[in-house]
N, C-alpha and C positions, 0 to 999 in steps of 0.2 A: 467126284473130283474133276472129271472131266466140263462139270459144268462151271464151278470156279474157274478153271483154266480160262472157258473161253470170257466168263464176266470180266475179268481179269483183263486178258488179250482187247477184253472192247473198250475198256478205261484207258489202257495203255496206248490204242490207236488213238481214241479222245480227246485225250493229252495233249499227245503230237498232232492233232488237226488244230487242235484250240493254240495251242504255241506257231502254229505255222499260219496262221487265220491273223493272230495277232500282230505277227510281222508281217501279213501281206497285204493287211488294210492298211498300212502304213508309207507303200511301197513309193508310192509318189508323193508323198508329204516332204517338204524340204529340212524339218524338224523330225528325228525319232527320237523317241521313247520307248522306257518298259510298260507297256499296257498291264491292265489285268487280264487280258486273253494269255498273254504270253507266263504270265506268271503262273496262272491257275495251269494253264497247260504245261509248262515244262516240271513244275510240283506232281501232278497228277501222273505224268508218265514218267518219271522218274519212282515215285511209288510203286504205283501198280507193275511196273517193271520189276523192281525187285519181289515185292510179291508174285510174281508170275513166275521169277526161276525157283520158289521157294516150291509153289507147286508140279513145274516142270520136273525139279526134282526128285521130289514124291512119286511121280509119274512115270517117268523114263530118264535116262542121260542127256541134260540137253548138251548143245554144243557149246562150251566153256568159253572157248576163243571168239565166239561170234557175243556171248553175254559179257563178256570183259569189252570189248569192244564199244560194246555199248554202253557199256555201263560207266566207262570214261569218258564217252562223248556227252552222254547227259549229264551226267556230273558236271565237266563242264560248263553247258548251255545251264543247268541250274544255277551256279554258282555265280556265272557272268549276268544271270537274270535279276536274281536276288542279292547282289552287290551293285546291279545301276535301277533297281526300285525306285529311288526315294530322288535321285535326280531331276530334274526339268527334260534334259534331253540327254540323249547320248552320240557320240561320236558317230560318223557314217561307217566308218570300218569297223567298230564292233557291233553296230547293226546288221551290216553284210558279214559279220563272222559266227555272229548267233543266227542265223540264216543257213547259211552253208553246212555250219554243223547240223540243222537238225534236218535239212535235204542230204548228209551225210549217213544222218543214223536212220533215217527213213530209207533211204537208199542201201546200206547192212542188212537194215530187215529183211527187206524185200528181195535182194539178188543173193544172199548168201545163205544159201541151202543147206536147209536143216530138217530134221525127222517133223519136228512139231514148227511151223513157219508161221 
């Protein structure tokens, strides 16, 4: 179980490198758009996330409040990704907001301590 856990945990980080890769080769273009980095990456850690409390759960008690958390902010960043797909470009403020959210939940992850982190 343990070893799921962390196959799991390396998808979920993969995600969010690939979603945050994808907005930051973008960062000085005067045009944004939804890449496929950003897409594939916020689809993949949004998955593996819920798969991962499934077996957290199995595991031990994770922390409910920090996986709610998160699990609204990718929701979110999914939904905001996968509704400006198929546009040409997008806004600069929801470029900078799909940004900030996932330096938000990468930031959750990381400072808010948990048994399993």
């Amino acid at each position: 179980m343990e070893t799921l856990r962390l196959v799991l945990l390396f998808l979920h980080i993969l995600g969010f490198a690939s979603l945050l890769g994808g907005l930051l080769v973008q960062v000085r273009e005067p045009e944004k758009r939804v890449n496929a980095a950003m897409r594939d990456g916020a689809g993949l850690a949004f998955v593996a996330g819920i798969l991962l409390v499934g077996v957290l759960e199995a595991i031990d008690e994770p922390n409910h409040m920090k996986i709610g958390v998160k699990f609204v902010i990718s929701l979110v960043i999914l939904v905001l990704v996968m509704a400006n797909m198929r546009k040409p470009s997008i806004p600069q403020g929801l470029y900078y907001g799909v940004l900030g959210l996932t330096l938000v939940n990468i930031g959750v992850a990381v400072f808010w301590a948990s048994a399993h982190a």
